[in-house]
C-alpha positions as CSV (number, residue, x, y, z in Angstrom):
1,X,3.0,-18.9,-18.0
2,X,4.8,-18.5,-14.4
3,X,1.6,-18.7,-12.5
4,X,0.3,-22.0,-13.9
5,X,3.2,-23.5,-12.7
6,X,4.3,-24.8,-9.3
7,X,7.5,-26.6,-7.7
8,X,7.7,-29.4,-5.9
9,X,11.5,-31.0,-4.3
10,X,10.9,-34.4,-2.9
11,X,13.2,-35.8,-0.8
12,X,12.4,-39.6,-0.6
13,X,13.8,-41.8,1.4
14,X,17.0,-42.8,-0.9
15,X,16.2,-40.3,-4.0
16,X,15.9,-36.8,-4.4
17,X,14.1,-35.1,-7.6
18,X,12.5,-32.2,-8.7
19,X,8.8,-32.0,-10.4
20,X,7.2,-28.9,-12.1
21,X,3.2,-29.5,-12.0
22,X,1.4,-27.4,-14.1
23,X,-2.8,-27.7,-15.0
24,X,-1.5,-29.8,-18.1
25,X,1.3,-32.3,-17.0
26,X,3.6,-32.8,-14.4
27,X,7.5,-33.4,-15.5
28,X,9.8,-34.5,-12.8
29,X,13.6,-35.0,-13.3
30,X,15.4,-38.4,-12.9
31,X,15.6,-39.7,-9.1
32,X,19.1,-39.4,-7.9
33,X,20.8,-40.6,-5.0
34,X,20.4,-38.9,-1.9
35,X,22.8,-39.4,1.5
36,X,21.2,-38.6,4.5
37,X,24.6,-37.4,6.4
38,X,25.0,-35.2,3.5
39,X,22.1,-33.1,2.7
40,X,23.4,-29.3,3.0
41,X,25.4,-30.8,-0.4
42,X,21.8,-31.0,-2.6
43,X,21.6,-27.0,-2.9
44,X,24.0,-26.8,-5.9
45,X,22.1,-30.1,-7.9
46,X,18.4,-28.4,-6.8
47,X,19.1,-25.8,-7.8
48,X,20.6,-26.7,-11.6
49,X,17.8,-29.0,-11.6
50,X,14.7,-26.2,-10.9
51,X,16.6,-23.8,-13.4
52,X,17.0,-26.7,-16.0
53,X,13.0,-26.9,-15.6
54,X,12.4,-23.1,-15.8
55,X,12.4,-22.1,-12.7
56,X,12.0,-18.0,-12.0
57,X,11.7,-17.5,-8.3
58,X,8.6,-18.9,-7.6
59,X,7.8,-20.8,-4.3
60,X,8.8,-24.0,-3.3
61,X,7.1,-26.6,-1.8
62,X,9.6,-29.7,0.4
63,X,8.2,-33.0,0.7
64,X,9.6,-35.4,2.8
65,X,9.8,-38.5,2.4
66,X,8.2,-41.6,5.0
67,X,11.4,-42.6,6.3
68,X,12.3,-38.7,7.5
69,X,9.4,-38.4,9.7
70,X,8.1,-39.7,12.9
71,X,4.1,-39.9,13.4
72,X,2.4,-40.7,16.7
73,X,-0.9,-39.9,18.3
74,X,-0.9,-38.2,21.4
75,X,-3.2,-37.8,24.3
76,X,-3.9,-34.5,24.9
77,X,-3.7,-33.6,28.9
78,X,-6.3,-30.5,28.3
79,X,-7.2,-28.2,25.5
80,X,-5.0,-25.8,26.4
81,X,-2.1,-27.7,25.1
82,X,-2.8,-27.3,21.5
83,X,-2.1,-23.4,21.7
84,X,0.8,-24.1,23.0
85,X,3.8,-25.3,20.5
86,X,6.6,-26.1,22.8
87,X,4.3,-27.7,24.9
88,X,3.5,-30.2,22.5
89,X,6.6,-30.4,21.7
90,X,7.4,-31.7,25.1
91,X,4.4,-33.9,24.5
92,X,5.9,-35.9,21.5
93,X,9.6,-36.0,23.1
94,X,8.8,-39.2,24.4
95,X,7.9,-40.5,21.3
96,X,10.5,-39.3,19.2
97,X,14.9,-40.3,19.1
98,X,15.4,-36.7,19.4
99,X,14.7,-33.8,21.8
100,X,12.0,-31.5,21.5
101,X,14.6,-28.4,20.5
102,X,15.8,-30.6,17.1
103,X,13.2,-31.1,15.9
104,X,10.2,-29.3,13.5
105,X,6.9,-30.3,14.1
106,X,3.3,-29.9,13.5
107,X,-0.3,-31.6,14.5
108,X,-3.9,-32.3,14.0
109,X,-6.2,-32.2,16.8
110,X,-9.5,-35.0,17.4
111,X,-11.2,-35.1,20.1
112,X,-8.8,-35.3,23.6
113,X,-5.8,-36.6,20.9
114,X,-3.1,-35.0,18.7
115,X,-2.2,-36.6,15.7
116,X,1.7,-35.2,15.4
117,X,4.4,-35.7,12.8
118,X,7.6,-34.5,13.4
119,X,11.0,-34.6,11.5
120,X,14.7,-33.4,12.9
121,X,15.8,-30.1,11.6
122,X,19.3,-30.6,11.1
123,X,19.5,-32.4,8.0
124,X,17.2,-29.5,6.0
125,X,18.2,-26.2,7.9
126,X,21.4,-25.8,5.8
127,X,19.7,-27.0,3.2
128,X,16.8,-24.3,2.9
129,X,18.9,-21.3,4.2
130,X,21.0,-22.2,0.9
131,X,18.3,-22.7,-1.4
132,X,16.9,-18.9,0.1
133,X,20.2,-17.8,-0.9
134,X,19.8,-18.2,-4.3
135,X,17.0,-17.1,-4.5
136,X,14.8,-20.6,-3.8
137,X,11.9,-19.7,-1.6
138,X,10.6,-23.1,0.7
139,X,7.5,-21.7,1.7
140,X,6.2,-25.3,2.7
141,X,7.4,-28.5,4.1
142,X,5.3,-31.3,4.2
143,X,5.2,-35.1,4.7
144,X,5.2,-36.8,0.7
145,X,2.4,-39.8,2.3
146,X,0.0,-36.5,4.2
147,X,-0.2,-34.8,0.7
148,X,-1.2,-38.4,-1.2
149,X,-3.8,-39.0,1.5
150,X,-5.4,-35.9,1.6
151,X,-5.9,-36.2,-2.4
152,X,-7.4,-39.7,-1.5
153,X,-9.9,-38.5,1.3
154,X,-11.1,-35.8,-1.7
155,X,-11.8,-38.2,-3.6
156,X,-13.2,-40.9,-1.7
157,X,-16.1,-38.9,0.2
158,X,-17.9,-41.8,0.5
159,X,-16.0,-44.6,2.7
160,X,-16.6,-45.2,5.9
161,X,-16.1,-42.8,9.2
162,X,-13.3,-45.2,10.4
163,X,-11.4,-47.5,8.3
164,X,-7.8,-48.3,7.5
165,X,-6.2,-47.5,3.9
166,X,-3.3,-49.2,2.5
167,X,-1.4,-47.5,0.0
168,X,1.2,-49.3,-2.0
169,X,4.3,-47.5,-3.7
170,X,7.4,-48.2,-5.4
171,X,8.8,-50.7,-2.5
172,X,7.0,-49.0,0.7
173,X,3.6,-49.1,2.0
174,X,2.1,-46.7,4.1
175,X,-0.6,-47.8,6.4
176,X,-3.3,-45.5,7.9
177,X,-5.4,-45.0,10.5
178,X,-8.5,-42.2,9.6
179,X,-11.3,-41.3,11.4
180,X,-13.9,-39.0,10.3
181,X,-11.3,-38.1,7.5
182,X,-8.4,-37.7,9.7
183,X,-5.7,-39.4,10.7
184,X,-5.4,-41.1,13.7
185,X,-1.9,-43.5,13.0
186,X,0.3,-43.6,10.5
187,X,3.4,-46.1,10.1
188,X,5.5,-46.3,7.0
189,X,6.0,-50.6,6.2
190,X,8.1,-52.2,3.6
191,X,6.3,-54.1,1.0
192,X,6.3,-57.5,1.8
193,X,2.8,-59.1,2.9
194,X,4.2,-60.7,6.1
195,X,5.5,-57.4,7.4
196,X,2.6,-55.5,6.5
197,X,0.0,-58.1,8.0
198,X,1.6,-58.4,11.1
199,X,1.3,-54.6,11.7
200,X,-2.3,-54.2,10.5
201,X,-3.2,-57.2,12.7
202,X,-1.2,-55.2,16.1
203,X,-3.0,-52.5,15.6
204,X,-5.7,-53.7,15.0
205,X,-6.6,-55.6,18.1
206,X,-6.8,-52.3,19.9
207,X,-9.5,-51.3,17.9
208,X,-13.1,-52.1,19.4
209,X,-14.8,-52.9,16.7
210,X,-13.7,-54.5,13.0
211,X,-12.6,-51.9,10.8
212,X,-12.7,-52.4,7.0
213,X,-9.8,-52.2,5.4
214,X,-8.7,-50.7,2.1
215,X,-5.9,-50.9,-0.6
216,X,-4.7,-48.9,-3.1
217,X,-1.7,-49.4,-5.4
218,X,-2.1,-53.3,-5.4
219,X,-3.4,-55.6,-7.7
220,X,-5.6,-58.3,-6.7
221,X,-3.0,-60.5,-6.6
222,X,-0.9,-59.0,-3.8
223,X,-4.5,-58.3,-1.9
224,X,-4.8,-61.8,-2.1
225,X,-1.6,-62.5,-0.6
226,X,-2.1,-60.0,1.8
227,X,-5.4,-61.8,3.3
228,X,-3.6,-65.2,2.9
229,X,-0.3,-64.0,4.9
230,X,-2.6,-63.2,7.8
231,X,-4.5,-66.1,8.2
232,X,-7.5,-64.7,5.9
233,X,-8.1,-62.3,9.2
234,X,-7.6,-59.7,7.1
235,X,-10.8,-58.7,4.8
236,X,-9.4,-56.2,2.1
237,X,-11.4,-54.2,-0.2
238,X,-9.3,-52.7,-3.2
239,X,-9.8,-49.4,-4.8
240,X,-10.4,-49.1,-8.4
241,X,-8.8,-45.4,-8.4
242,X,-5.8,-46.1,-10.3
243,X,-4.0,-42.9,-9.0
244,X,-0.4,-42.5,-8.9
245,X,1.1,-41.9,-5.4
246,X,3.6,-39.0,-6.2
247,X,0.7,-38.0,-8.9
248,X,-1.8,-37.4,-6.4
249,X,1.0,-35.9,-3.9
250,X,2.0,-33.4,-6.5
251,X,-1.6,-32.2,-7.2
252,X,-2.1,-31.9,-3.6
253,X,1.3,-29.9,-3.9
254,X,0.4,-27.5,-6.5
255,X,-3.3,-26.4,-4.9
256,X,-1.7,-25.5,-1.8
257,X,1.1,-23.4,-3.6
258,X,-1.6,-21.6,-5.5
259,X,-3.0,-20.8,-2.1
260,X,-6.2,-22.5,-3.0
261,X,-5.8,-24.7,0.2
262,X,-4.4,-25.1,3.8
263,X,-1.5,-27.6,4.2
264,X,-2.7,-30.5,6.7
265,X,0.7,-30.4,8.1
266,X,3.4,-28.1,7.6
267,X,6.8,-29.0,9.2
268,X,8.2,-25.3,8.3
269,X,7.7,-24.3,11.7
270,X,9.9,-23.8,14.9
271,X,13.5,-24.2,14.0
272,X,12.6,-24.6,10.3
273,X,10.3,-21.3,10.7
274,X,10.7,-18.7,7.8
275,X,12.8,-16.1,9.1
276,X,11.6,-13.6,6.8
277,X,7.9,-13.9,6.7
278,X,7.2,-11.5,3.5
279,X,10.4,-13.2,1.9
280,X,7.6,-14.0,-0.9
281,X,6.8,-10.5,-1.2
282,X,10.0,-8.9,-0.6
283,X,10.7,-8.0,-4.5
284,X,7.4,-5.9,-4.4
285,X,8.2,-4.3,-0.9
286,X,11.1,-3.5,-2.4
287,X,9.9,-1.9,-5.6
288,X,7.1,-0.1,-3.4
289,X,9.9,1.3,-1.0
290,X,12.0,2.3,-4.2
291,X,9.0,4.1,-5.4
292,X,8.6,5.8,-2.1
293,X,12.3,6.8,-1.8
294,X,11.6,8.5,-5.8
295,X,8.7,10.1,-4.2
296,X,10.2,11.9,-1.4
297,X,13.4,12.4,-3.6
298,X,11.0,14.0,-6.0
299,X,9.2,16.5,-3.7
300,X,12.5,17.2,-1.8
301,X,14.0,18.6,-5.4
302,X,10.6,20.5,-5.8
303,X,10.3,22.2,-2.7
304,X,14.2,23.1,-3.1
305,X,13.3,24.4,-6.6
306,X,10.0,26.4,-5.1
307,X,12.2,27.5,-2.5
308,X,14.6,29.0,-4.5
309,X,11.9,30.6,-6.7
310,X,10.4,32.2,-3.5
311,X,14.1,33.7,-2.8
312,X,14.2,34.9,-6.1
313,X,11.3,37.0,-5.6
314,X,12.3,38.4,-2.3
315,X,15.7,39.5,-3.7
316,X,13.3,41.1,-6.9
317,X,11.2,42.8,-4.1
318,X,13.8,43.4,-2.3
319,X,15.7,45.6,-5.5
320,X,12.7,47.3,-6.3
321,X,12.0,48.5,-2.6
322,X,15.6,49.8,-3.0
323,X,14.6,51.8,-6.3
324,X,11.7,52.7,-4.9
325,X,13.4,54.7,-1.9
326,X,16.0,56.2,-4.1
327,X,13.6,57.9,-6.2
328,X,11.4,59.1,-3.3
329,X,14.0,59.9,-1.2
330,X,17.2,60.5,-3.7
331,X,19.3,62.6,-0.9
332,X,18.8,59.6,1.5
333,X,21.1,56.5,2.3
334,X,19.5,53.4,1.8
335,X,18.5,52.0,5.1
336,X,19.0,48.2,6.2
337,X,15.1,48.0,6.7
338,X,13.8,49.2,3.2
339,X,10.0,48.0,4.2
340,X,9.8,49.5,7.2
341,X,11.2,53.0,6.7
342,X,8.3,53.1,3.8
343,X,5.9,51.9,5.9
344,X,6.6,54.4,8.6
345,X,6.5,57.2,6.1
346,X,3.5,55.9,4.5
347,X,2.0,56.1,8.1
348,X,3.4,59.8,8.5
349,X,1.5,60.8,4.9
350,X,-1.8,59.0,6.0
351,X,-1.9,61.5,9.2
352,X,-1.2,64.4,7.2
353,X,-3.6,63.5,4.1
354,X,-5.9,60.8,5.3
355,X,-6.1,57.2,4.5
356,X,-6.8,57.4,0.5
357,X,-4.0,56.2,-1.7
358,X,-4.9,57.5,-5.0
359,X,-2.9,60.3,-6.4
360,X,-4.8,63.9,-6.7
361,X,-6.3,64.4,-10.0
362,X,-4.2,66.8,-11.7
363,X,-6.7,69.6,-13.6
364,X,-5.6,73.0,-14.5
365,X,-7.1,75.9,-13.0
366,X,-7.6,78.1,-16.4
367,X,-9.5,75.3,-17.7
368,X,-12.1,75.4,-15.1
369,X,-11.9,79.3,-14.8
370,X,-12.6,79.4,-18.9
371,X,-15.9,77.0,-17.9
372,X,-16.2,80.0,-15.3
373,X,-16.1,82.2,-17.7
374,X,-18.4,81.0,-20.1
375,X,-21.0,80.6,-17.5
376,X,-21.4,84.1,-16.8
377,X,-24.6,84.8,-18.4
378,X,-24.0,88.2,-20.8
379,X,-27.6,89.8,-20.1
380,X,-26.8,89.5,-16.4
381,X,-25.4,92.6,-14.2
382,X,-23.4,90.8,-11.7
383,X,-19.9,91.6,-9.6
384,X,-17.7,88.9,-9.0
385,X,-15.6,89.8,-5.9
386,X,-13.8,85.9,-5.5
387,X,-13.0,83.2,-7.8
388,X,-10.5,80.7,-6.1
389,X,-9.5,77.6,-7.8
390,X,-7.8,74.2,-6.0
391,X,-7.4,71.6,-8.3
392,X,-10.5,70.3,-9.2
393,X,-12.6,72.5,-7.0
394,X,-14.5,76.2,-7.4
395,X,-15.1,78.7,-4.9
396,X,-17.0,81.4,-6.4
397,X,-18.6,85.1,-4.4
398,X,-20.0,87.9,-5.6
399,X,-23.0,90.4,-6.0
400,X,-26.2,89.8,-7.9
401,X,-29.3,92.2,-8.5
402,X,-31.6,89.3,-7.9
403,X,-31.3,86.0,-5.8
404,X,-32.7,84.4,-8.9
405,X,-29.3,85.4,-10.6
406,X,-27.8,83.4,-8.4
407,X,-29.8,80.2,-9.0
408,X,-29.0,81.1,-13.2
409,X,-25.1,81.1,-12.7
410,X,-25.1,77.7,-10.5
411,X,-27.0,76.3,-13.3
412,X,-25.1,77.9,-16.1
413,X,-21.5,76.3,-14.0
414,X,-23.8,72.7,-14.2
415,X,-23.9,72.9,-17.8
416,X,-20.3,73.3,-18.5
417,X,-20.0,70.0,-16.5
418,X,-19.0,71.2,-12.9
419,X,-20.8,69.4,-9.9
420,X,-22.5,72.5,-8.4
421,X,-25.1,72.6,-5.4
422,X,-28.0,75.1,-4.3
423,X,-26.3,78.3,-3.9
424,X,-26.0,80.5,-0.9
425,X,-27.7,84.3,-0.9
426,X,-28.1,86.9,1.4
427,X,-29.3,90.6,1.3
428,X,-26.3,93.1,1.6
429,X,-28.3,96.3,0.8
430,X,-31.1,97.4,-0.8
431,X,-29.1,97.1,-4.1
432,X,-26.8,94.1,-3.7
433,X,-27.0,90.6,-2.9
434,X,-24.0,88.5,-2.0
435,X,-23.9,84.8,-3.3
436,X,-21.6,81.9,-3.0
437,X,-20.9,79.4,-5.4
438,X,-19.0,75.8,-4.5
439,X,-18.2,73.4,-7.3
440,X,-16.3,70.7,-8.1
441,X,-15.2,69.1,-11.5
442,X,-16.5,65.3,-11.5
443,X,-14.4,64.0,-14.4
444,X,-11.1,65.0,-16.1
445,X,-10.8,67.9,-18.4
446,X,-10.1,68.0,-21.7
447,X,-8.3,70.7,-22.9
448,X,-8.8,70.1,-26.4
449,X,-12.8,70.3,-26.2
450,X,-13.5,72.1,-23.1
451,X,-15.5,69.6,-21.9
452,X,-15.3,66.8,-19.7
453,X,-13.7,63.7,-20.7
């Protein structure tokens, strides 16, 4: 899979190859030459050579070879200093052949000293702006020898606070200084015991105290030239671990490009800085703008379409307002404001018949005068001087005998289903008493029965 795999482009100090290190094995391609003046040249062959290994994109990590880079521990003037990066830059200019604005650099902090490596940008900014190009993310660029010793100080827990490790390779050894399980000097030798005695032996004397010192990569024959080369001043204690030096490099590699760990140095800083910081996540920025841009397109096109069913509507409502007015108002020109002219009117007919909007019930008047009618009690002597009908009401006067009579009719009009209340009587003569007689028909009529609906 992708993600159990990691890249690795070492630039050595002649050589130049490409390793793929995955949980399972780590396969490297074939060193080929590499020309320091001509560098920029590599992105075509680095990029064949990743492809040729499978390569889809993911992150890349640079290591640099010993002979690119220039160590040197620095006394720090205050505190301060170490949150400052061109001030430390300044700091290592005198140490380094080039000037503080050519070169890349980075540092660990002890005490009241730096430990700073640094490495001249020129030779690997064209390089890595044409590997991003096609499509080659560097997201790291670190010193080959800092990776192999921080695998050793995992693994080696146990060694002394302060002690000096020698680590044989190929034709190079690299000599450090740790303290506390960091490093304090560093100095890339060639390996031949002479050379590499003499050094340990220089600086050494500026050490107070006898430091042990420790091999790894030789046999017990070259440790035993080693001792004999400096006068047997030189007591060195080899390390069974029988770790490969780009092996142990390339694991180191691989945890820090799963982001499992921190790089102890990183030299893609300052003039090799990544322009585009979320160049690693740029695809799903991308994708997640893409998706936005859909989205709005998508709600843009539905509020267009919800638009245009709203107009719709109004030119619907807008017809039927016009129908509306030519059938109440046939002899009438349309007006521009349909709405209002019926709202005005509507106003008008609410003065004139109140604010209720249903339609009068219509209920014909011989129905209710044949419920009259059959009301009229036939043992009864009565006169009826009024009967006046409007719609569903009944306004009834005449003469009784009795004001009992009265009370008779009213209820005789309640059974054929009118609403009817007490009557009113009053004494005319001795003979004659005038009544009146209010009703009102509750419910529709139906003609067919006679009786209410």
């Amino acid at each position: 899979m992708a993600g159990d795999r990691q890249w690795v482009v070492l630039c050595d100090d002649s050589h130049w190859r490409v390793a793929r290190v995955s949980a399972r094995a780590i396969e490297e391609t074939d060193p080929r030459p590499l020309d320091p003046a001509q560098t920029a040249e590599l992105t075509e062959p680095v990029h064949e050579a990743l492809v040729g290994l499978g390569y889809q994109s993911e992150p890349v990590l640079l290591a640099l070879g010993s002979a690119w880079c220039v160590a040197a521990t620095v006394p720090l003037p205050t505190s301060r200093h170490a949150k400052k990066r061109q001030a430390m830059a300044y700091l290592f200019e005198p140490y380094a052949p080039w000037a503080a604005e050519d070169v890349a650099l980075d540092f660990e902090v002890s005490g009241a000293t730096a430990f700073m490596v640094a490495a001249e940008t020129a030779p690997w900014s064209p390089l890595i702006g044409q590997l991003e190009s096609r499509g080659v993310l560097v997201d790291a660029i670190v010193p080959l020898a800092r990776l192999a010793l921080q695998q050793h100080l995992r693994q080696t827990v146990g060694l002394l606070e302060r002690y000096a490790l020698l680590w044989q390779h190929e034709e190079t050894v690299e000599f450090w200084l740790l303290d506390r399980g960091r490093p304090v000097d560093w100095q890339c030798l060639p390996a031949d015991s002479r050379c590499v005695s003499r050094a340990v032996i220089a600086r050494l004397m500026a050490e107070e105290e006898t430091l042990t010192i420790h091999a790894q990569g030789f046999t017990e024959e070259e440790s035993s030239e080693l001792s004999a080369a400096s006068g047997d001043c030189l007591q060195v204690e080899l390390i069974s671990d029988a770790t490969d030096y780009r092996a142990a490099a390339y694991r180191e590699a691989a945890e820090i490009l799963r982001g499992k760990r921190t790089p102890p140095l990183n030299l893609r800083r300052d003039t090799l800085g990544v322009g585009d910081r979320y160049r690693a996540l740029r695809g799903y920025l991308t994708a997640l703008l893409t998706a936005a841009l859909v989205m709005f397109v998508a709600v843009g096109v539905a509020l267009w379409w919800q638009a245009g069913q709203h107009d719709h509507r109004r030119t619907a409502a807008g017809d039927a307002q016009m129908d509306l007015f030519h059938r109440v108002f046939p002899n009438r020109k349309v007006p521009v404001g349909v709405h209002a002219h019926l709202q005005s009117e509507l106003t008008r007919l609410k003065g004139l018949r109140g604010t209720g909007t249903d339609l009068p019930r219509k209920v014909e008047s011989a129905d209710i005068l044949l419920r009259v009618l059959k009301s009229l009690p036939k043992d009864m002597r009565l006169q009826i001087l009024e009967t006046r009908i409007e719609q569903d009401r009944l306004h009834l006067v005449g003469h009784v005998r009795v004001h009992s009579d009265a009370e008779r009719i009213a209820a005789a009009l309640r059974e054929q289903g009118l609403d009817v209340p007490q009557p009113t009587t009053h004494q005319q003569d001795k003979r004659e008493i005038e009544f009146r007689i209010s009703g009102r028909l509750p419910a529709p009529v139906n003609s067919e029965t006679g009786g209410p609906s």
